[in-house]
C-alpha positions, -999 to 999 in steps of 0.1 A, spaced: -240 498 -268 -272 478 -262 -292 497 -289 -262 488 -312 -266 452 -308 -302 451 -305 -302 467 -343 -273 446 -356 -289 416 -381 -283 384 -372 -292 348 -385 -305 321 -365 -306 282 -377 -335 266 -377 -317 247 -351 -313 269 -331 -344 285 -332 -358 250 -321 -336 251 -292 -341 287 -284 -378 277 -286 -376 246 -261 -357 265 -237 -382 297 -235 -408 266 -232 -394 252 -203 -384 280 -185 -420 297 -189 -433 263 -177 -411 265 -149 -421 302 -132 -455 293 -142 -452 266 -118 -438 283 -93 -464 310 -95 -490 290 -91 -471 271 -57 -469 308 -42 -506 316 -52 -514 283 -37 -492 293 -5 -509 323 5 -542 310 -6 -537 283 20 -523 305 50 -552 329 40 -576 298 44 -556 289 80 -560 324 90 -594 327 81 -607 298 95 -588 303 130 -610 337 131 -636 324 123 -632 299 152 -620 325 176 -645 349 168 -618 376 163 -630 402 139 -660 394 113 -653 423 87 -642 399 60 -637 361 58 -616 343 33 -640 314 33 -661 335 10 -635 349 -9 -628 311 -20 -660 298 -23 -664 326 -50 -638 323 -65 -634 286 -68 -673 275 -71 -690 302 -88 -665 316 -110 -659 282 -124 -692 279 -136 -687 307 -163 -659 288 -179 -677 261 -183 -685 240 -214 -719 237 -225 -726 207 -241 -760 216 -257 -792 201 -243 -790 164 -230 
C-alpha cells in the first residue's frame, strides 16, 4: 500500500510547498535545538564528574578536562577565519 502511494503523482501549490517548506524549517530548527541542550547536558555532568575526580583523586585513567579543552580550544582554531596578514 505504501509503495502505491509513494509512486502515485501528485501536485503541490506553490503554496503549499512554502508551507511544507516553513514547517520542515522549524521543526529541524527545533530537534537541532534540542540536540544541542542534550549534548550540552552530558557535556556538563561529564565536566561535574570529571572535576569531582579529579578533586577526590579517584581514578586518573582519563579526565574530561582534557577531552574539553581539546575539543573546545584547539579544535576551534582549525575553523578559523584567516584574515590575511595584518
Amino acid at each position: 500500500m505504501l509503495k502505491k502511494l509513494v509512486m502515485m503523482p501528485f501536485s503541490m501549490s506553490l503554496d503549499e510547498q512554502e508551507k511544507l517548506r516553513k514547517f520542515t524549517l522549524e521543526e529541524n530548527l527545533f530537534r537541532g535545538r534540542l540536540f544541542a541542550r542534550i549534548i550540552i547536558g552530558v557535556e556538563c555532568a561529564m565536566a561535574a564528574v570529571g572535576i569531582a575526580g579529579s578533586l577526590l583523586k579517584v581514578h586518573e585513567s582519563f579526565r574530561f578536562s582534557f577531552y574539553l579543552i581539546n575539543v573546545y580550544v584547539h579544535d576551534s582554531n582549525k575553523y578559523r577565519i584567516s584574515l590575511g596578514n595584518r
